[in-house]
matplotlib code that plots the C-alpha trace (Angstrom):
import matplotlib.pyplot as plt

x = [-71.7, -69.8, -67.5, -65.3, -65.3, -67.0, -68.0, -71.6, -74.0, -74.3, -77.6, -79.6, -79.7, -82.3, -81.2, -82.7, -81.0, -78.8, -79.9, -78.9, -75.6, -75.1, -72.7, -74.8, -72.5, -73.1, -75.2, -77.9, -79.1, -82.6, -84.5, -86.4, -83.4, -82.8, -84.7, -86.8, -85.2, -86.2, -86.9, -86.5, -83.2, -81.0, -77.6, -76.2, -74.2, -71.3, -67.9, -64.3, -62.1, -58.1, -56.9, -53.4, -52.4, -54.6, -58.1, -60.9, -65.0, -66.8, -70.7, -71.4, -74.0, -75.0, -74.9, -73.6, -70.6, -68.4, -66.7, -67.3, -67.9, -65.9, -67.4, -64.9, -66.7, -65.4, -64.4, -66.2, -68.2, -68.3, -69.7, -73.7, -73.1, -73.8, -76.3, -79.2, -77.0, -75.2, -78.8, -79.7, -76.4, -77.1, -78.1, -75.5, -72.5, -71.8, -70.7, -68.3, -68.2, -65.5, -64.5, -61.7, -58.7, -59.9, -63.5, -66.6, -65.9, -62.3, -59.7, -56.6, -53.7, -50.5, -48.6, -51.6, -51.1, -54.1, -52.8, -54.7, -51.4, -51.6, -55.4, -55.1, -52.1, -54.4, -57.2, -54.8, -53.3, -57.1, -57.5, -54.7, -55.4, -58.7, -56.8, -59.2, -60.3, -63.4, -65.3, -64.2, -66.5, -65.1, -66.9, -65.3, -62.0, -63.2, -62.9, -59.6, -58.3, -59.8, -58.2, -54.9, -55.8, -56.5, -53.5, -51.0, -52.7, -54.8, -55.0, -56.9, -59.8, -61.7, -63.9, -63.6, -66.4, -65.7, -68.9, -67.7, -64.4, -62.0, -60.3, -57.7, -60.3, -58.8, -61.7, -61.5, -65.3, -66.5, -70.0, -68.6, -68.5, -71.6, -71.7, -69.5, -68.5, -66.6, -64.0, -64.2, -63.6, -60.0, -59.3, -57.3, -58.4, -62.2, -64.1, -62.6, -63.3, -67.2, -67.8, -66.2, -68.7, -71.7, -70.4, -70.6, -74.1, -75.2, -77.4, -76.7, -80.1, -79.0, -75.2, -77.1, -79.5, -76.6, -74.5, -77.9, -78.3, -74.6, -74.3, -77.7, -78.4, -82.2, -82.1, -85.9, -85.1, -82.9, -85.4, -86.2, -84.7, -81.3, -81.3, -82.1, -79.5, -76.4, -77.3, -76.6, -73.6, -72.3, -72.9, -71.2, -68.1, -68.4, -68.0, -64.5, -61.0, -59.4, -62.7, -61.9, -58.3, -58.7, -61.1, -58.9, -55.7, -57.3, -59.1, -55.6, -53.8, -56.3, -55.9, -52.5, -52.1, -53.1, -51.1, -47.9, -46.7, -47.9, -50.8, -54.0, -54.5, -50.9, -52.0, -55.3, -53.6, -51.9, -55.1, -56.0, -58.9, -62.4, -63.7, -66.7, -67.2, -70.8, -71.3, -74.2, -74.5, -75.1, -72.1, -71.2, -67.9, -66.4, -67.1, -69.1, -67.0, -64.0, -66.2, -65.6, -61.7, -61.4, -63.3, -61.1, -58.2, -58.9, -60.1, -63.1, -67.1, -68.8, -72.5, -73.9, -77.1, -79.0, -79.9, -78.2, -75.3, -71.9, -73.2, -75.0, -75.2, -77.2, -79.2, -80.2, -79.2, -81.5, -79.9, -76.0, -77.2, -78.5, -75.3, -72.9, -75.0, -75.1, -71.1, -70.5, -72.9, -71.4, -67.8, -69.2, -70.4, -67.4, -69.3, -67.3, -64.6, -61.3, -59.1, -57.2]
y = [-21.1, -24.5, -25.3, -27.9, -26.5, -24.7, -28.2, -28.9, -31.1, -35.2, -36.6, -36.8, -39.0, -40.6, -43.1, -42.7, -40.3, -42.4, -42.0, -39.0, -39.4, -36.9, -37.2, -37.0, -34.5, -31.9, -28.9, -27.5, -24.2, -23.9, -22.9, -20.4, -18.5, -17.9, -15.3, -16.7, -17.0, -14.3, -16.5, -13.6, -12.1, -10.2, -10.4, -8.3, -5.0, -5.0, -3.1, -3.7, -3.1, -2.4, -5.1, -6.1, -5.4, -6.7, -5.6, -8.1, -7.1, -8.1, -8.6, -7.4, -8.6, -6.1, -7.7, -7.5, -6.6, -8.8, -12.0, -11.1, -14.5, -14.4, -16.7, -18.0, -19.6, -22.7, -22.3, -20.5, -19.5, -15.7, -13.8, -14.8, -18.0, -17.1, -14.7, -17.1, -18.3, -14.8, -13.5, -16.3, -15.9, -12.2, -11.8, -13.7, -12.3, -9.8, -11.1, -10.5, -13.0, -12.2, -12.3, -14.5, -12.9, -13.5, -14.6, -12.6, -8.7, -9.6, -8.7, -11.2, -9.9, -8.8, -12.2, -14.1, -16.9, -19.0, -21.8, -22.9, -21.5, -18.5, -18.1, -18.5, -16.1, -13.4, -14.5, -14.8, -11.4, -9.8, -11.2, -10.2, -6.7, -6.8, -7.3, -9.3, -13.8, -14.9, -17.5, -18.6, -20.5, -21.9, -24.0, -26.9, -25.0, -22.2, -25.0, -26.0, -22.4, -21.8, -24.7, -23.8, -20.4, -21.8, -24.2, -21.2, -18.3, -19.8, -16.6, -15.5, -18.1, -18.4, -21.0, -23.3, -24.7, -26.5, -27.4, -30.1, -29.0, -29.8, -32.7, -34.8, -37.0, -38.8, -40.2, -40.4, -40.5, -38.6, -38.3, -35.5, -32.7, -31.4, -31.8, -34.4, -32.1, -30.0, -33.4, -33.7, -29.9, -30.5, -33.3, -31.5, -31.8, -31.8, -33.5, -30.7, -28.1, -29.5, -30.1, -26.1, -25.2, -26.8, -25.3, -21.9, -22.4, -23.1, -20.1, -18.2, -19.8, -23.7, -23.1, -22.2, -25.0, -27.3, -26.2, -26.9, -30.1, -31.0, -29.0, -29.9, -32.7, -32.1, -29.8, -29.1, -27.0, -24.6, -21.3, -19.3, -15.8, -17.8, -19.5, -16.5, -14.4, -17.2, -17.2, -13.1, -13.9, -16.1, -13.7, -11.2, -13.5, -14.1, -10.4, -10.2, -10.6, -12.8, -14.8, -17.6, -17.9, -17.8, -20.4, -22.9, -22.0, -22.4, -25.2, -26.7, -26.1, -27.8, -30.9, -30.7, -30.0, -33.2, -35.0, -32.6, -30.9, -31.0, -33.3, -30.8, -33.9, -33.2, -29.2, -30.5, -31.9, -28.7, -26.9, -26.1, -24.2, -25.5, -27.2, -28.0, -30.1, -30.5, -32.7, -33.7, -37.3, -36.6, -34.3, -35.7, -33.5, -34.7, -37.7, -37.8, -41.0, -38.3, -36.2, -39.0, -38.6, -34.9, -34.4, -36.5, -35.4, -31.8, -32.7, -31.7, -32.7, -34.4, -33.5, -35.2, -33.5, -36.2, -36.0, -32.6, -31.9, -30.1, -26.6, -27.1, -23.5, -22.9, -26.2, -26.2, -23.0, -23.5, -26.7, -25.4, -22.3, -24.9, -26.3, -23.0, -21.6, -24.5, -24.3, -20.9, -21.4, -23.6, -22.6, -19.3, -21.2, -23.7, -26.7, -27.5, -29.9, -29.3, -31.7, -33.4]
z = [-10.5, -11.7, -8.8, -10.0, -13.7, -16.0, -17.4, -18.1, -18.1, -17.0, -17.5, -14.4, -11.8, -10.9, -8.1, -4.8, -2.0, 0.2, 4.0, 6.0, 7.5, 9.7, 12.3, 15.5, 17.7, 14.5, 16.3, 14.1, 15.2, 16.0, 12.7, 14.5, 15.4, 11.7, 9.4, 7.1, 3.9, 0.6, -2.1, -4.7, -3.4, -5.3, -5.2, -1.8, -3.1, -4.6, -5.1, -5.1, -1.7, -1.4, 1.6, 1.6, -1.4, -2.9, -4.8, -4.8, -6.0, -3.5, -2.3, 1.5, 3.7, 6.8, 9.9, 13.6, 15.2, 15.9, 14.1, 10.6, 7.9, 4.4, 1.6, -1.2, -4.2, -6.6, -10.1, -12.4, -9.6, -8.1, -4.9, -6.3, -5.3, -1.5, -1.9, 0.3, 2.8, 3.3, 3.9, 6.7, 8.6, 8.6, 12.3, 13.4, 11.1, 8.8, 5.4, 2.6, -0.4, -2.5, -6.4, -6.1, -9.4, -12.7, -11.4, -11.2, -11.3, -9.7, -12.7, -12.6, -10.7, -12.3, -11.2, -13.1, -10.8, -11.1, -9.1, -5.9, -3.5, -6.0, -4.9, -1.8, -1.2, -2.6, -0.1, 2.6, 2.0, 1.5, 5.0, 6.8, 5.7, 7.7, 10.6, 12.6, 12.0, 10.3, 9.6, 6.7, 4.1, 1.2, -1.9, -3.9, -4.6, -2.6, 0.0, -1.1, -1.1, 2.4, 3.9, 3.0, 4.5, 7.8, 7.9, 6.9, 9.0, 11.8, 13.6, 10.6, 11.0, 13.9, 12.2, 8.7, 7.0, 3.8, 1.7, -1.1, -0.8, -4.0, -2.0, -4.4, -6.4, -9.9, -11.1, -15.1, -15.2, -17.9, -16.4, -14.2, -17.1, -18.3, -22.0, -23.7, -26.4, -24.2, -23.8, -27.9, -28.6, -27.1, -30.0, -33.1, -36.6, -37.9, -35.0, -32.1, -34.2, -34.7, -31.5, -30.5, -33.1, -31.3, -27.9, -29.0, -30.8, -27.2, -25.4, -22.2, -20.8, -21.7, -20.4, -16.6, -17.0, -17.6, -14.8, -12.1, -13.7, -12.8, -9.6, -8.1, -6.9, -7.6, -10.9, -10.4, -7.0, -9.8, -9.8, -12.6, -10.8, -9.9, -13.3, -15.0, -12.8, -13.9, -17.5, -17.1, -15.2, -17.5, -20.6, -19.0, -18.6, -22.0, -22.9, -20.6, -22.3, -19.5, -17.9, -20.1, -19.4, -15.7, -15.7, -18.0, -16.0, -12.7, -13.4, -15.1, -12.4, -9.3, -11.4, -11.2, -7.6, -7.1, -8.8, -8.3, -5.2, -1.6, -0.8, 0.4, 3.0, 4.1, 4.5, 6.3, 8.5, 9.7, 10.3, 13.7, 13.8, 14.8, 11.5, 9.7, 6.8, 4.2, 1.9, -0.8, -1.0, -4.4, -5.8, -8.9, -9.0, -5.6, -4.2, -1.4, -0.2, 0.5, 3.1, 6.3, 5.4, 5.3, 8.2, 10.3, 8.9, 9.9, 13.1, 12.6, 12.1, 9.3, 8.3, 4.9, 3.0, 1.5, -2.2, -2.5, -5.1, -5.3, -4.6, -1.0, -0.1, -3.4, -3.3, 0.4, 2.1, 5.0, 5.5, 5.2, 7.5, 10.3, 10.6, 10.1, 12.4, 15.1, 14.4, 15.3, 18.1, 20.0, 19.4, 21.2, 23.5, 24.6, 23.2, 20.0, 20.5, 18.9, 17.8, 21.1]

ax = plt.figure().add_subplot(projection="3d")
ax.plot(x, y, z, "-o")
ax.set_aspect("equal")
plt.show()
């Protein structure tokens, strides 16, 4: 469920949430026009579908008809990773998180392109095969992968909703990986191959634990059921021959889209689709500084979840489902303002 990397833990924070920021025009749907949320869960069912060529797993969530909401999780993430907020957007949309290639139960694709374009031309293809927009949610590079989605095929999106999405952010601060020794096991010679040693002597259970402690802004909100369902979920990556490759190669490649090639600001700026950005104030991945920027830049609204982390839709579902909720609402309803 990392969404930036697989990286792992920083120590915890213990500085005080910043005040909520919300921007005030943000709708939030009435909580008692939401279900009330299952706290034990499981993930929704799963199986792989055939859509424009291409074959993603995917995780379905019964709902309505009408427009139908796709969920695209950030690296090293999967379809899990929306399994609350799927549920509570149920009776308004029906949902299908996908397996992006290489994650999850997704095998790679022939082209092995792992780069974020390369995602996203599988996600984009996926959709167009469905023949009819969605709301489209995307996560960290979910987000990023999304957005360039919505800027090449608006007719595809009816609504975008980025939550910490992987927005250009350079920041050589160690802090934001989750155990130091995964920096040191890239040195050569005899202190690499120590610290590759110590990685690998590492348990299923402590690899989860350090991925909450970096994702969440409050580790303690991490319960056992969802700890206990990543550690599984990362064993079982740990048992396929190409999990590890497509995490290194994506993650390779998102830090050098944003150093190389088209700016993502430059394809936010194409997008033209009613937009929605969340952010934790306390996302130690992407900064929480860059939120304010994308937002305008896509012409769309800002809302800012105090003392919550990277992964929002995990952390604070109930929170993120308010304002997707209040989002597709008002669109509905004429009362979300597009960019002039």
């Amino acid at each position: 469920m990392a969404s930036l990397t697989s990286f792992s833990v920083r120590p915890l924070v213990t500085r005080a949430a910043r005040p909520a920021t919300a921007v005030p025009d943000v709708p939030l749907a009435d909580p008692a026009t939401l279900p009330v949320r299952d706290e034990h869960r499981r993930p929704w069912p799963g199986r792989e579908v055939a859509s424009g060529g291409v074959t993603l797993h995917v995780r379905e969530t019964p709902g309505p008809d009408g427009t139908p909401a796709v969920y695209v999780h950030g690296l090293s993430g999967s379809a899990t990773n929306w399994t609350d907020l799927a549920g509570l957007l149920a009776t308004r949309a029906a949902g299908t998180a996908v397996d992006l290639p290489g994650f999850g139960l997704t095998r790679p694709a022939p082209t092995a392109d792992f780069t974020p374009s390369g995602h996203a031309d599988a996600l984009l293809c996926f959709l167009a095969g469905q023949g009819r927009p969605v709301h489209l949610i995307g996560n960290s590079l979910g987000g990023a992968i999304a957005l360039m989605v919505a800027a090449r095929r608006p007719e595809l999106v009816r609504t975008l909703t980025l939550v910490s999405p992987a927005m250009p952010d350079r920041r050589p601060d160690p802090r934001r990986v989750s155990d130091p020794r995964m920096v040191l096991a890239m040195v050569p010679g005899r202190l690499g191959r120590r610290a590759r040693a110590e990685l690998a002597a590492v348990t299923y259970r402590q690899r989860a634990e350090n991925v909450m402690r970096l994702c969440f802004g409050d580790p303690g909100l991490a319960t056992e059921h969802r700890l206990a369902e990543a550690a599984a979920e990362i064993e079982a990556r740990a048992h396929q021959s190409w999990a590890g490759e497509a995490a290194e190669r994506t993650a390779k490649a998102m830090l050098a889209s944003w150093v190389r090639g088209e700016s993502l600001w430059s394809v936010a700026a194409r997008v033209r689709v009613p937009s929605l950005v969340i952010w934790g104030d306390r996302d130690r991945l992407v900064a929480p500084r860059l939120g304010p920027r994308t937002a305008a830049v896509l012409g769309g609204k800002l809302h800012v979840l105090p003392g919550v982390g990277h992964v929002a839709q995990i952390e604070a579902p109930d929170a993120v489902a308010r304002a997707v909720a209040g989002m597709w609402d008002a669109v509905a309803d004429g009362r979300w303002e597009d960019r002039a």
